[in-house]
C-alpha positions as CSV (number, residue, x, y, z in Angstrom):
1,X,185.2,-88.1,-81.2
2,X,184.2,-84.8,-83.2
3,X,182.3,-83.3,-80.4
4,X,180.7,-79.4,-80.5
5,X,179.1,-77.3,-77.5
6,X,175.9,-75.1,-78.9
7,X,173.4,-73.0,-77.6
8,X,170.9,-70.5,-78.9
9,X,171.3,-67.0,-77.2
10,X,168.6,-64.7,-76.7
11,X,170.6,-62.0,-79.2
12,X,173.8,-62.2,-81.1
13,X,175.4,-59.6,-79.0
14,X,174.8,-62.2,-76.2
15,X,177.6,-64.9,-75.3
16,X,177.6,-68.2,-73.3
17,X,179.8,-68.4,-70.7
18,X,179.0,-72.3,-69.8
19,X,180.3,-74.2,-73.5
20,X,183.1,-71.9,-72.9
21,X,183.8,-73.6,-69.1
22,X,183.0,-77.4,-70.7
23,X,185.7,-76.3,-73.6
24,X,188.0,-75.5,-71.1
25,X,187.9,-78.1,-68.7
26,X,187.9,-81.1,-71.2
27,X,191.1,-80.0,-72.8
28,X,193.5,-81.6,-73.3
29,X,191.8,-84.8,-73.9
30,X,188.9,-83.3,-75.7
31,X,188.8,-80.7,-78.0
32,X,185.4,-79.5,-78.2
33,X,184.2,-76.5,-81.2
34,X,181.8,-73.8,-79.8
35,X,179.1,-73.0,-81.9
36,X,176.8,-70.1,-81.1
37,X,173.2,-69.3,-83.0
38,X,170.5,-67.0,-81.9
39,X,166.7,-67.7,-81.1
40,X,166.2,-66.0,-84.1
41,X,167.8,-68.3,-86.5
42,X,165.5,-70.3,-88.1
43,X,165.7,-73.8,-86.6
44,X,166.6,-75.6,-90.8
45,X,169.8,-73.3,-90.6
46,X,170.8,-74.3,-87.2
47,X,170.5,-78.0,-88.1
48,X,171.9,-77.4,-91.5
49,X,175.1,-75.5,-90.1
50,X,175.2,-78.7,-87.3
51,X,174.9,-81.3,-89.9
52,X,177.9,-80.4,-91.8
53,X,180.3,-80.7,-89.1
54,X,179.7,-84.3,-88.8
55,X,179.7,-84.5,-85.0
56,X,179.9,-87.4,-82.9
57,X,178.5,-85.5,-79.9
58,X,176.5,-82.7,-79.8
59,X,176.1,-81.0,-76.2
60,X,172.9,-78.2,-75.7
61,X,173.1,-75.6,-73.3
62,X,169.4,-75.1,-72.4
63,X,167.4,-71.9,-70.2
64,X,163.9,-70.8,-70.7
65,X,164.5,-68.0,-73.3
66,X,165.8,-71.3,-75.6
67,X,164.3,-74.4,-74.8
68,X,161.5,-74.3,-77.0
69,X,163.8,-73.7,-80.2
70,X,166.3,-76.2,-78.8
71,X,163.8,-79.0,-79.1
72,X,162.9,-78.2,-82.2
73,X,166.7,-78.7,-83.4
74,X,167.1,-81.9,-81.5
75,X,163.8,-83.5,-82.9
76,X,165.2,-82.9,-86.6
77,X,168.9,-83.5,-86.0
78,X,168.1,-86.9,-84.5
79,X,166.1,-87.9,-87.4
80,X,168.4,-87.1,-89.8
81,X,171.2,-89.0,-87.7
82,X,169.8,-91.8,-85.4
83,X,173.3,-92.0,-84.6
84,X,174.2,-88.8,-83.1
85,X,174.2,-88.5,-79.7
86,X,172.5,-85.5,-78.4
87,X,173.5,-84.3,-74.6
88,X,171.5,-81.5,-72.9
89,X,172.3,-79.3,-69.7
90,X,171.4,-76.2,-68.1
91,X,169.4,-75.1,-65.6
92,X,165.9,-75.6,-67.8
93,X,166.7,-79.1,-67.8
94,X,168.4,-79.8,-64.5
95,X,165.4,-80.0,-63.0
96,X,162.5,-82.5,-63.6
97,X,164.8,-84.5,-65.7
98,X,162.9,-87.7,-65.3
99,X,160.0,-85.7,-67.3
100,X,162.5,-84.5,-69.9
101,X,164.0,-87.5,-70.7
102,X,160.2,-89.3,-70.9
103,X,159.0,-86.8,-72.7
104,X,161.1,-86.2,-75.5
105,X,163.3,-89.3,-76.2
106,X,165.9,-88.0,-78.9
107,X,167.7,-86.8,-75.5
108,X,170.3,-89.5,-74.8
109,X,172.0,-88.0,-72.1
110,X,171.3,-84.9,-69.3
111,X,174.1,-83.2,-67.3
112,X,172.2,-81.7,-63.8
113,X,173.5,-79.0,-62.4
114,X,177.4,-78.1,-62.3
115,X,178.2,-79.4,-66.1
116,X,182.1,-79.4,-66.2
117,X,183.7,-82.0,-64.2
118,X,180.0,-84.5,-65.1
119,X,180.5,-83.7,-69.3
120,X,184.3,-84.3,-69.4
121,X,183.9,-87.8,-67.3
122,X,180.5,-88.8,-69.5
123,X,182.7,-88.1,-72.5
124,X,185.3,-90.5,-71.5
125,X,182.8,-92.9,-70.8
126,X,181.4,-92.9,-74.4
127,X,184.8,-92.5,-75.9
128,X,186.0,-96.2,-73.9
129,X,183.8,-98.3,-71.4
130,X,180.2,-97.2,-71.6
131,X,179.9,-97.2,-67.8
132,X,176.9,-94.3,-67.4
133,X,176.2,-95.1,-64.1
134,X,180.0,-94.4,-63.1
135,X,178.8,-90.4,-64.1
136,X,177.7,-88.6,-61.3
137,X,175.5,-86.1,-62.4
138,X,173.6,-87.2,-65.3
139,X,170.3,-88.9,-66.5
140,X,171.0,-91.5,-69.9
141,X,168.9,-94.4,-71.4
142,X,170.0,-97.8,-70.9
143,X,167.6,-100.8,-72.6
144,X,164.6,-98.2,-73.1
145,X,164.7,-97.3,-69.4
146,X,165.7,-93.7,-68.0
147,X,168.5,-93.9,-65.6
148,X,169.5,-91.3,-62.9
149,X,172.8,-91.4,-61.1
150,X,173.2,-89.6,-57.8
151,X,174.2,-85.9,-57.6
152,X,178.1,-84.8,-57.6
153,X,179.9,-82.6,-55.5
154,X,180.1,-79.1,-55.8
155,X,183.7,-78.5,-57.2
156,X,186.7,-76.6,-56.3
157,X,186.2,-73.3,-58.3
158,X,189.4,-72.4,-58.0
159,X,190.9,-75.2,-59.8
160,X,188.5,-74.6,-63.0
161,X,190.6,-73.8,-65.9
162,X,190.2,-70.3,-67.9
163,X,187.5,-70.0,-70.4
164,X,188.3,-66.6,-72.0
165,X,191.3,-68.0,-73.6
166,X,190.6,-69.1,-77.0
167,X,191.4,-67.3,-80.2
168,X,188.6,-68.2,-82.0
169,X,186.6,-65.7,-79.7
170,X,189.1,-62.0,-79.7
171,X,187.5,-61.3,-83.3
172,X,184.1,-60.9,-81.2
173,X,184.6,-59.5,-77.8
174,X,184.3,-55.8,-79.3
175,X,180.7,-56.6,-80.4
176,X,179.1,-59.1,-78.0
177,X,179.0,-59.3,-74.2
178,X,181.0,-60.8,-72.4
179,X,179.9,-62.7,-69.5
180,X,182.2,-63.6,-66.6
181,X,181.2,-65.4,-62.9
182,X,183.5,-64.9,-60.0
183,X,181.3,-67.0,-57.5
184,X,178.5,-69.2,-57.6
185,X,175.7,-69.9,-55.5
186,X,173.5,-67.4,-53.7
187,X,173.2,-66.5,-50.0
188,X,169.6,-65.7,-49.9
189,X,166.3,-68.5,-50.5
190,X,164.3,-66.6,-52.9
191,X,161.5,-68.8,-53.5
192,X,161.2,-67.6,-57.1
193,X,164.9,-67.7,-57.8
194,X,166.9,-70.8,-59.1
195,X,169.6,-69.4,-56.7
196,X,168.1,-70.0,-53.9
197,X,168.9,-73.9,-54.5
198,X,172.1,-73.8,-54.0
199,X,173.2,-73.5,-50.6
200,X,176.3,-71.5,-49.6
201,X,178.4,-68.8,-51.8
202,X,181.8,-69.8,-53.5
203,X,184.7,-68.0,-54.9
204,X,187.4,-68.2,-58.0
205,X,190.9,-67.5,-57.9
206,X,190.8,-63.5,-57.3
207,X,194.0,-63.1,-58.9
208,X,193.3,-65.9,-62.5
209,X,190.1,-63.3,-62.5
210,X,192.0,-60.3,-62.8
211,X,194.2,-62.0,-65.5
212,X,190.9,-62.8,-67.1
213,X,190.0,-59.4,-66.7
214,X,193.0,-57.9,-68.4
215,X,193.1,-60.5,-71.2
216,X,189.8,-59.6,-72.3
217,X,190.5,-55.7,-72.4
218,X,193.6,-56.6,-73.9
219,X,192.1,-57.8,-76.6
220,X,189.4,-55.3,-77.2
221,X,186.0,-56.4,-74.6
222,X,184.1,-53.4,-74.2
223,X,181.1,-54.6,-72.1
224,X,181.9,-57.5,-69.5
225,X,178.9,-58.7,-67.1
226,X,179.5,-60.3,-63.6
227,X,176.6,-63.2,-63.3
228,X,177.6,-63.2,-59.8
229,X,174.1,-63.6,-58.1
230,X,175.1,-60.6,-55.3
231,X,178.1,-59.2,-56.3
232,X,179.1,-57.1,-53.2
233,X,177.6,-60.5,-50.7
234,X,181.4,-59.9,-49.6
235,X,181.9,-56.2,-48.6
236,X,185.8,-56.6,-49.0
237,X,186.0,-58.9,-51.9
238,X,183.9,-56.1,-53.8
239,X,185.9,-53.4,-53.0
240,X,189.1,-55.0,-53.9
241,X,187.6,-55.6,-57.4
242,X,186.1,-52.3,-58.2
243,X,189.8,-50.9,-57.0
244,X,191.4,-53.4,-59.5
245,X,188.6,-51.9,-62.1
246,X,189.2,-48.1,-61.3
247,X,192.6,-48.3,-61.8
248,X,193.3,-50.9,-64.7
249,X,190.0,-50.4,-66.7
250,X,190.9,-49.8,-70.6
251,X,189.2,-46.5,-71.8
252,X,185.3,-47.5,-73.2
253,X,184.9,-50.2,-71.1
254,X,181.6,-50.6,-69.4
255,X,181.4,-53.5,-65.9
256,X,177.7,-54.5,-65.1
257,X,177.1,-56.0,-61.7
258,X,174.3,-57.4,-59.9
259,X,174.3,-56.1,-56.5
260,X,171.8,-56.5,-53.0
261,X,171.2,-52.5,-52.5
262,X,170.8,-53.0,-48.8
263,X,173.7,-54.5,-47.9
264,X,175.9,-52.0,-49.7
265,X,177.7,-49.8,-47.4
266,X,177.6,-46.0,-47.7
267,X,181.5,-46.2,-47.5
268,X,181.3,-48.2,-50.2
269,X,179.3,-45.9,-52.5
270,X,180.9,-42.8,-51.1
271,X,184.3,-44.5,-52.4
272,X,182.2,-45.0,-56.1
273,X,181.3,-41.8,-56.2
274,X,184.8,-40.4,-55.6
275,X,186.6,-42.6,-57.4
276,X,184.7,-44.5,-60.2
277,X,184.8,-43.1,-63.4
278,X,181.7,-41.8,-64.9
279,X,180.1,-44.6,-66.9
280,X,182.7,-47.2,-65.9
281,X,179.7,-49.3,-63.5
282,X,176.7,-50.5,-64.1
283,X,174.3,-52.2,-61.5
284,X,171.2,-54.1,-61.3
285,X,169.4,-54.1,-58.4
286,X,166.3,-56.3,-58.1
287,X,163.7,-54.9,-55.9
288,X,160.9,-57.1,-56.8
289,X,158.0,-56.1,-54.3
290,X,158.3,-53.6,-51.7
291,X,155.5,-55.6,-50.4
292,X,156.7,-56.8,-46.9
293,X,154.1,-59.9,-46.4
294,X,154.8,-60.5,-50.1
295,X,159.0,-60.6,-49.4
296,X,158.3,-62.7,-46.1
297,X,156.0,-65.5,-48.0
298,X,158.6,-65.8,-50.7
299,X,161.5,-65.7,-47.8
300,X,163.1,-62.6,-49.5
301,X,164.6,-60.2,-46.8
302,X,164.6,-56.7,-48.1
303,X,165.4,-53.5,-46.0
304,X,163.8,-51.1,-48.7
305,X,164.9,-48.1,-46.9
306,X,168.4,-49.0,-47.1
307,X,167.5,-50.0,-50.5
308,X,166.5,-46.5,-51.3
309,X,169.3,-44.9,-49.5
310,X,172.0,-47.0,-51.7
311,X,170.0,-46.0,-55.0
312,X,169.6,-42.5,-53.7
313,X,173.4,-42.1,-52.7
314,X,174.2,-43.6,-56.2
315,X,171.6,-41.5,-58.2
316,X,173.2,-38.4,-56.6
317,X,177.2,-39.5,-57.2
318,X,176.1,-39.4,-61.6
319,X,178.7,-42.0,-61.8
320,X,177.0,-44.9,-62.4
321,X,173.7,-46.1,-64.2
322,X,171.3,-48.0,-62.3
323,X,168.3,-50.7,-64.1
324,X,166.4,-51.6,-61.2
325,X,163.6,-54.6,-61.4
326,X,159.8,-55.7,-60.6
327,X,158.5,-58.6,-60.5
328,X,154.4,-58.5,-60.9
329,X,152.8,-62.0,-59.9
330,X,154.3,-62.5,-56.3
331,X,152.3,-63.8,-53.8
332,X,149.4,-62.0,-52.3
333,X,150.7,-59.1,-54.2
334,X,147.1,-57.7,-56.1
335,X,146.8,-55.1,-58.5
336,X,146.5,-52.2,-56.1
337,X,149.5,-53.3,-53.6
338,X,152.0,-53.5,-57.1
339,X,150.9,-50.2,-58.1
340,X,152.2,-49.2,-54.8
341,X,155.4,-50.9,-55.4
342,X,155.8,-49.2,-58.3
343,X,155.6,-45.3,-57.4
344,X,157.9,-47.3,-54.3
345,X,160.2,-47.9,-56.8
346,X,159.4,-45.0,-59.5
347,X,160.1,-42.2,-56.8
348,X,163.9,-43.1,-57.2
349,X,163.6,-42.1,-60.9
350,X,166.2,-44.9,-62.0
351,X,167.9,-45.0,-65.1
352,X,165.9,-48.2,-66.1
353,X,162.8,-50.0,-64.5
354,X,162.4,-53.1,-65.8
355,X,159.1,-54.7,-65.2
356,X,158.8,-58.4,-65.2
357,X,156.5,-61.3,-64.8
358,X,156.8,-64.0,-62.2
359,X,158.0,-67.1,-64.2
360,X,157.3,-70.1,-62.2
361,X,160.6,-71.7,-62.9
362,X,161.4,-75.6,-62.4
363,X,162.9,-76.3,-59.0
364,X,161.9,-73.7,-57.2
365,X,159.8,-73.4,-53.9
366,X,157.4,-71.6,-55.3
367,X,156.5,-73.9,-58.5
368,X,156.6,-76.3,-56.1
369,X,153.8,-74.9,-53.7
370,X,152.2,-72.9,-56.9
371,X,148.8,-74.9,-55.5
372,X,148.9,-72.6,-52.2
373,X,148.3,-69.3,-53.9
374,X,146.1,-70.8,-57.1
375,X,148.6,-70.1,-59.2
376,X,147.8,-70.8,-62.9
377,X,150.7,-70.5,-65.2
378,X,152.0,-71.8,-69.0
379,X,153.0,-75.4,-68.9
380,X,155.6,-74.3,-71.5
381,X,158.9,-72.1,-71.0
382,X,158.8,-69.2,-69.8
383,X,156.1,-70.7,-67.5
384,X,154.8,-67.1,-67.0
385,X,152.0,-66.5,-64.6
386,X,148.5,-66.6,-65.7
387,X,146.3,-65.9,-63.0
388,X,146.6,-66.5,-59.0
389,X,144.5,-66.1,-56.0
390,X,144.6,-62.4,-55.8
391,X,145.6,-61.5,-59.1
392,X,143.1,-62.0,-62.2
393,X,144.5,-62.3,-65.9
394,X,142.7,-59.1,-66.5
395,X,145.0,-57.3,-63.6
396,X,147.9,-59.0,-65.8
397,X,147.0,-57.6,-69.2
398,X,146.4,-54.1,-67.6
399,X,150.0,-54.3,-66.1
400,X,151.5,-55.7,-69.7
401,X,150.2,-52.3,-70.6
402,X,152.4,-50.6,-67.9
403,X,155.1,-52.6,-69.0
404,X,155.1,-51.6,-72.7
405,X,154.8,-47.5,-72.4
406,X,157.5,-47.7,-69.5
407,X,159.7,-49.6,-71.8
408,X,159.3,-46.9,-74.5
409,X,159.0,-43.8,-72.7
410,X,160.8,-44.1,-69.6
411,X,163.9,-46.7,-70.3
412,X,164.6,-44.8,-73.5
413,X,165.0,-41.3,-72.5
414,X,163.5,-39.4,-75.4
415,X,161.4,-37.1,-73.0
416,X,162.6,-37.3,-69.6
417,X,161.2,-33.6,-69.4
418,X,158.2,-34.4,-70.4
419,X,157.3,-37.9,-68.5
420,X,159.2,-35.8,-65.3
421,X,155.9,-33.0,-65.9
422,X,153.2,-35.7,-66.3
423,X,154.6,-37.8,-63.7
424,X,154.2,-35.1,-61.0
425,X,152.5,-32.4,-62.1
426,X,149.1,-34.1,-64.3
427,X,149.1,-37.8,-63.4
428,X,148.2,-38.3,-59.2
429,X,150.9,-41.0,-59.2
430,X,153.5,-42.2,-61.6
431,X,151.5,-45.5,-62.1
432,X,148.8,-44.2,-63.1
433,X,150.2,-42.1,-66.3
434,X,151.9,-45.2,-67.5
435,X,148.2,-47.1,-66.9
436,X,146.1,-44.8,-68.4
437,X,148.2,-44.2,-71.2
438,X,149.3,-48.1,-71.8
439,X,145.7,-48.5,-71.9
440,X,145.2,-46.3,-74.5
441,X,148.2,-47.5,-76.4
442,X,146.7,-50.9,-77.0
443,X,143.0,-49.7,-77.8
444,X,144.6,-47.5,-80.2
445,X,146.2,-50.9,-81.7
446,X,149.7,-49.2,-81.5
447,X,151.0,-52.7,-79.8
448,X,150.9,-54.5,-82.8
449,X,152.7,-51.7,-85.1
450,X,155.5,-50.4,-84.9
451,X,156.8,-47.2,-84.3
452,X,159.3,-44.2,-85.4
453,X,160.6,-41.9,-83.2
454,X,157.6,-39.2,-84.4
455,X,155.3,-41.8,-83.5
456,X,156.2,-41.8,-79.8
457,X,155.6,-37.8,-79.5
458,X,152.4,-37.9,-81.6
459,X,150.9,-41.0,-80.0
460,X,151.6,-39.3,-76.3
461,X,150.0,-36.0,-77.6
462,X,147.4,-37.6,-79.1
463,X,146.5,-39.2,-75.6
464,X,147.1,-36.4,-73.7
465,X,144.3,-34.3,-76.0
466,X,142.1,-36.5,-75.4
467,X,142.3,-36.7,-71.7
468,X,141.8,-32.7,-71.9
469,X,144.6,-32.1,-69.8
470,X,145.9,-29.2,-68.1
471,X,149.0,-27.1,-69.4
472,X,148.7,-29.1,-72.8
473,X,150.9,-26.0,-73.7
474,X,153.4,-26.4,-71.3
475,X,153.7,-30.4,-72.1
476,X,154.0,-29.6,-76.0
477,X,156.6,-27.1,-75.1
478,X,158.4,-29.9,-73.2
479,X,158.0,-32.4,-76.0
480,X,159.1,-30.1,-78.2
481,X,162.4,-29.2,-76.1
482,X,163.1,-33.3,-75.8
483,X,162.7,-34.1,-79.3
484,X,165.4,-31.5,-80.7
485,X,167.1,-32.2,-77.7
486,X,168.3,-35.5,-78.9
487,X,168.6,-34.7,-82.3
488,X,172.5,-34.8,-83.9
489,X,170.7,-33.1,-87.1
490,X,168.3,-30.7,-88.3
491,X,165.2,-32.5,-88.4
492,X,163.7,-32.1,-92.1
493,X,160.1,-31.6,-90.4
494,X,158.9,-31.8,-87.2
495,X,156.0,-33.7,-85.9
496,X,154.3,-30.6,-84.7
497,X,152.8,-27.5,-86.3
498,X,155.6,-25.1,-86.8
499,X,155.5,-22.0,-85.2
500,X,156.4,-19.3,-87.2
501,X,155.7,-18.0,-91.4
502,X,158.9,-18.2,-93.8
503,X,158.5,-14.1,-93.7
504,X,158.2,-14.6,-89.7
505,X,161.6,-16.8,-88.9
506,X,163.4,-14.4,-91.5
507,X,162.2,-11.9,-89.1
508,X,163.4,-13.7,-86.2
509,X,166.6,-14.6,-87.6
510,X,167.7,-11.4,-88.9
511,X,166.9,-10.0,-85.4
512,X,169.0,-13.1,-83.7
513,X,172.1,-12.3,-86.4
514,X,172.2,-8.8,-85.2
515,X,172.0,-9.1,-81.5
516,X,172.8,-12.3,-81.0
517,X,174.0,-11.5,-77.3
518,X,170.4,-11.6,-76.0
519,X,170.4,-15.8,-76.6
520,X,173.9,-15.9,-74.0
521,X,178.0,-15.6,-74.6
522,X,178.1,-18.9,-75.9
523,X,175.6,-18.7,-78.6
524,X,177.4,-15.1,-79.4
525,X,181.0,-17.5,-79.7
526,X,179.5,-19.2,-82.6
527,X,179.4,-15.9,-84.7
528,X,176.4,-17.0,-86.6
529,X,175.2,-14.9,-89.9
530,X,171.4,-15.3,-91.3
531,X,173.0,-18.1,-93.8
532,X,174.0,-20.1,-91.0
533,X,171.1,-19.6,-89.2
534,X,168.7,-20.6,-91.8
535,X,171.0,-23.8,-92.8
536,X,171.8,-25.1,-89.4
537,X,169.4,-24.0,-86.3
538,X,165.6,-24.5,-86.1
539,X,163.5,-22.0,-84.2
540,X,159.8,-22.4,-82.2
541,X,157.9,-21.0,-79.9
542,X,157.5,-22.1,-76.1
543,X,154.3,-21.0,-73.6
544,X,157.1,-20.6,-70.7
545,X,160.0,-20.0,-69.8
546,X,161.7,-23.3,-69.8
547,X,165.3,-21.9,-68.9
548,X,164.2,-21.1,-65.7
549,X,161.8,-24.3,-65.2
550,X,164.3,-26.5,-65.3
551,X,166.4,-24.9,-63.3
552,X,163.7,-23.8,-60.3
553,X,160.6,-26.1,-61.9
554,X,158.8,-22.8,-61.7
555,X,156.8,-22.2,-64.7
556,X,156.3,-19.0,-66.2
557,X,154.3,-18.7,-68.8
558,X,154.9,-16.0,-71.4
559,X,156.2,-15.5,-75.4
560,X,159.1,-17.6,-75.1
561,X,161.8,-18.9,-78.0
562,X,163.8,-21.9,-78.8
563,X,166.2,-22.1,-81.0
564,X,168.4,-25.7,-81.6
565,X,171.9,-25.0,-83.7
566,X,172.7,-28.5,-85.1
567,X,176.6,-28.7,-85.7
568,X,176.9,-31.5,-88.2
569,X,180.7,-31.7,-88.3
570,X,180.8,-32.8,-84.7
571,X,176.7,-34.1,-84.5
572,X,176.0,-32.6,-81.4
573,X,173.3,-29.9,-80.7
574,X,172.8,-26.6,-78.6
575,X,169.7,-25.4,-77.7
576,X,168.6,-21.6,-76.7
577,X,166.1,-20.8,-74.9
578,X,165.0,-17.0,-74.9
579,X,162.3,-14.3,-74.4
580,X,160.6,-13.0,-77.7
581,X,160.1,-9.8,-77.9
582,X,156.6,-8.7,-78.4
C-alpha cells in the first residue's frame, strides 16, 4: 500500500509532531511519506500535489485551525478517486465522531484519540482481512452504516519509537519549529481545555528524550517546543531537564515550555535565574481569568498570587521571556470583571499578553453544559463564543478591539516607553488605553488596512490629539525616542515634523564636533567630524529630560537634544540624550 500522513499547519514554520509518531510506529511494516501544506495553500494545490502520489491511503491529522480546509481537500480528492481511502484523526474529530462520519461521508475511517498503536493495526486490517471491528479505536462504514468500536488503552509511552529520526526532515529543522512531548495527559479538569479529558499524567523515556534532544541540535533545530500540557507538573523531572538544557544546549537555541506559574517553586526560579542562559527559556503561562467564581465554575484552581510571585521572580531574573494568556468568554466573567483581569494580568508587564476567545471545543465540560450559561457560539471551527448570559456580542467586539492594539503595540515592542507613559501616567488603567484607543482604531477603518511601521506612531498620535491629552509633548518625545530606538539605519524621513532648519542642525553639529564631550565618553570614543555627523546620526529636539526619566521616571521638562548615530557596518544604533544650550 502507498500510504501518506498530511496535515495543513497553521504556518509553514509550524511542524506536526503526530504523522511524525504514526511514521514511526508503523515502521517497519509500513512505510508511510509525510507530507506537510499550510492553511494557506489553496485547497486545488493540495489535492493536486496528493493526486500525483497515487496513494492507496491517505491519513488527515485534523484541529480547529484546519478542519475547515481539510474538508474541503477530502470532498475533492474523493471525487476524483472513489477509490481512495481517506482516514482522519485528531482531536477535532475524536470527538462527536458519530456526527462526523454522518455528516460528511467521503470519511471512510476515524482514529479517536491516541492514533499510533489504532492506525498501524487498521492498516493491517485493510492491507489482509478487513476485520474493522477487530480496531480498537476507530469509527469505519460497513454496508452504509457507521460503525464504532470501543476505546483502546492508553499505551506505554515509553515503548513509542522516535519520531525526530528521519532524514527527510534535517534540511528543515533550522527554519520551522520543532515540536516535541515528553508526557501526555493533564493533571487539572479545565472545563474549557481538551486536557482535562484525559485522566492522569504520563511520561517518556527521560533518557530516548535527551537523545532526541541532542539529535535535533545536532542537526541544526533552533526552536524546539515542549507540548507538555504543565511542564514543571513534576518539580524534579523539570529540573533534571532544564539542567540537561543548561549544560548541553547548542549556541542559538531557543526551548519554549508551558508551565502552571503557581506551582513553580522559588528554588526553582532562583536556580533559572542563576543558571539559565539569557534567552535559552521561554514559557507560557496561561492565566485565563483571575476571576475566582469564574476559575471555580470552570474547575480551574489558580493561586494568582503565587502566580504573580513566579512571573515577578522571573521578570526580575531577565533570563527568560514570558507570553502569558486570557481567555475572554468564561463563565460569569462580564465585561467589567475581564477588564479587571486584565490590569490583573497587565501590572506584571509580560513580554507577551495574548488575548483569546473562549472556543467552545468538542468534548469538553463546558460545550457540553454551554445551555447553563446561554452560551451562543459558531457551529463551525473554531466554535468561538458569540454571546453568553453575561456577556453581550457588543462586550465581544469592544474586547476584539483590545485585542488588536495590544497585539500591535504592546507584543511588538516598538514603544515600550511610550505605552509604559500612557499606561500609568494618562490612561486610569492599562485597559482602558488599549479600549479607547482600539476603539478608535476600528472607527478610523485602520482594521481593515494595513500598516507600516510610521503608521503605528502616526495612528497613536493621531488618537492621542484628539483625546487632548496631557504632556502630548512629553509622549511625542517618547515616541520619538522609541522609533530611532529600533532603528539599524538612518531613517530617510521621519514621521514627525523635524525639529531643527538645515542652517540650524549645521549649527548643532558643528557645536557637537567641537565639544563633543558634553554628549558622554562614549559618544567622544567615536571621534565623529561634521561629515560623519551629517551622514550617519539624526538629531531632534525633546520637551524633557529623558536621560534622567528613565532612569528616576521624573520628568523634567526643559530644551533637551537627541541625537541617534546609526553604525551601518555593524546595524546597531546609539542614542544621546543631552541639554541644548540656549
Amino acid at each position: 500500500m502507498n500510504i501518506i500522513c498530511t496535515t495543513l499547519n497553521a504556518k509553514y514554520i509550524h511542524t506536526n509532531l503526530a504523522i511524525r509518531c504514526l511514521k514511526a510506529y508503523a515502521a517497519p511494516e509500513f512505510d508511510i511519506k509525510i507530507k506537510e501544506y499550510t492553511i494557506k495553500d489553496p485547497a486545488m494545490n493540495i489535492v493536486s500535489d496528493l493526486f500525483q502520489q497515487k496513494a492507496d491511503v491517505i491519513g488527515f491529522s485534523c484541529y480547529i485551525w484546519n478542519i475547515e480546509e481539510t474538508l474541503k481537500v477530502v470532498n475533492m480528492l474523493k471525487k476524483i478517486d472513489p477509490s481512495l481511502l481517506i482516514v482522519l484523526g485528531g482531536p477535532e474529530v475524536s470527538y462527536d465522531t458519530l456526527e462526523w462520519m454522518e455528516k460528511y461521508p467521503e470519511i471512510d475511517f476515524i482514529v479517536m484519540g491516541e492514533g499510533e498503536q489504532t492506525f498501524k493495526q487498521l492498516l493491517f486490517e485493510l492491507n489482509e482481512e478487513r476485520n474493522f471491528e477487530n480496531v480498537h479505536g476507530i469509527a469505519y462504514r460497513e454496508n452504509n452504516k457507521v460503525f464504532i468500536t470501543p476505546q483502546r488503552n492508553k499505551l506505554n509511552l515509553r515503548e513509542l519509537p522516535s519520531p525526530f529520526r528521519f532524514e527527510e526532515d534535517i534540511p528543515h529543522l533550522s527554519k520551522r519549529v520543532t515540536y516535541i512531548e515528553t508526557s501526555r495527559g493533564c493533571p487539572f479538569s479545565c472545563q474549557f481545555c481538551l486536557s482535562s479529558i484525559e485522566v492522569g499524567v504520563r511520561y517518556f523515556d527521560r533518557e530516548r528524550i535527551k537523545e532526541d534532544i541532542r539529535y535535533l541540535m545536532a542537526n541544526g533545530a533552533k526552536t524546539i517546543k515542549f507540548v507538555d500540557r504543565t511542564f514543571n507538573i513534576s518539580r524534579s523531572y523539570a529540573m533534571e531537564m532544564f539542567r540537561f538544557l543548561i549544560d548541553e544546549h547548542l549556541p542559538g537555541t531557543v526551548f519554549q515550555f508551558e508551565i502552571t506559574a503557581d506551582i513553580m517553586r522559588p528554588e526553582v526560579i532562583e536556580f533559572l535565574n542563576r543558571e539559565a542562559p539569557k534567552g535559552l527559556f521561554r514559557f507560557e503561562i496561561g492565566v485565563q481569568s483571575t476571576n475566582d467564581y469564574t476559575n471555580e465554575l470552570v474547575k480551574r484552581k489558580q493561586n494568582f498570587e503565587k502566580l504573580k510571585r513566579t512571573v515577578t521572580m522571573v521578570k526580575e531574573g531577565k533570563k527568560i521571556d514570558q507570553h502569558l494568556d486570557l481567555i475572554a468568554g468564561l463563565p460569569e466573567e462580564d465585561y467589567f470583571s475581564f477588564r479587571k483581569t486584565f490590569n490583573d494580568v497587565f501590572e506584571m508587564r509580560p513580554e507577551e499578553l495574548q488575548l483569546g476567545f473562549l472556543k467552545m471545543l468538542r468534548g469538553t465540560g463546558l460545550r457540553l453544559r454551554a445551555s447553563e450559561h446561554n452560551y451562543v457560539y459558531m457551529d463551525h471551527s473554531p466554535y468561538e463564543i458569540l454571546s453568553n448570559n453575561v456577556l453581550s456580542f457588543d462586550d465581544i467586539v469592544r474586547i476584539k478591539q483590545v485585542e488588536d492594539v495590544l497585539e500591535k503595540y504592546w507584543n511588538d515592542h516598538r514603544m515600550d516607553n511610550t505605552i509604559e507613559f500612557l499606561v500609568t501616567r494618562i490612561f486610569e488603567t492599562p485597559f482602558d488605553f488599549f479600549q479607547q484607543f482600539g476603539s478608535y482604531w476600528d472607527e478610523q477603518g485602520w482594521s481593515r488596512i494595513g500598516h507600516q511601521l510610521e503608521d503605528l506612531f502616526t495612528r497613536l498620535y493621531s488618537f492621542l490629539e484628539q483625546k487632548s491629552v496631557q504632556d502630548l509633548d512629553c509622549i511625542l518625545s517618547l515616541m520619538k525616542y522609541d522609533y530611532l530606538r529600533h532603528h539599524k539605519y538612518k531613517p530617510r524621513k521621519p514621521w514627525w515634523n523635524v525639529s531643527f532648519t538645515k542652517e540650524e542642525r549645521s549649527k548643532l553639529y558643528k557645536s557637537i564636533a567641537d565639544t563633543s564631550s558634553i554628549l558622554g565618553k562614549e559618544f567622544e570614543d567615536l571621534q565623529l567630524d561634521e561629515k560623519d555627523l551629517f551622514k550617519h546620526t539624526l538629531v531632534e529636539k525633546l520637551s524633557f529630560d529623558i536621560h534622567k526619566y528613565l532612569n528616576t521616571g521624573i520628568i523634567e521638562k526643559g530644551s533637551y537634544g537627541l541625537l541617534a548615530y546609526f553604525d551601518s557596518v555593524n546595524q546597531t544604533n546609539h542614542l544621546f540624550p543631552f541639554k541644548l544650550e540656549k
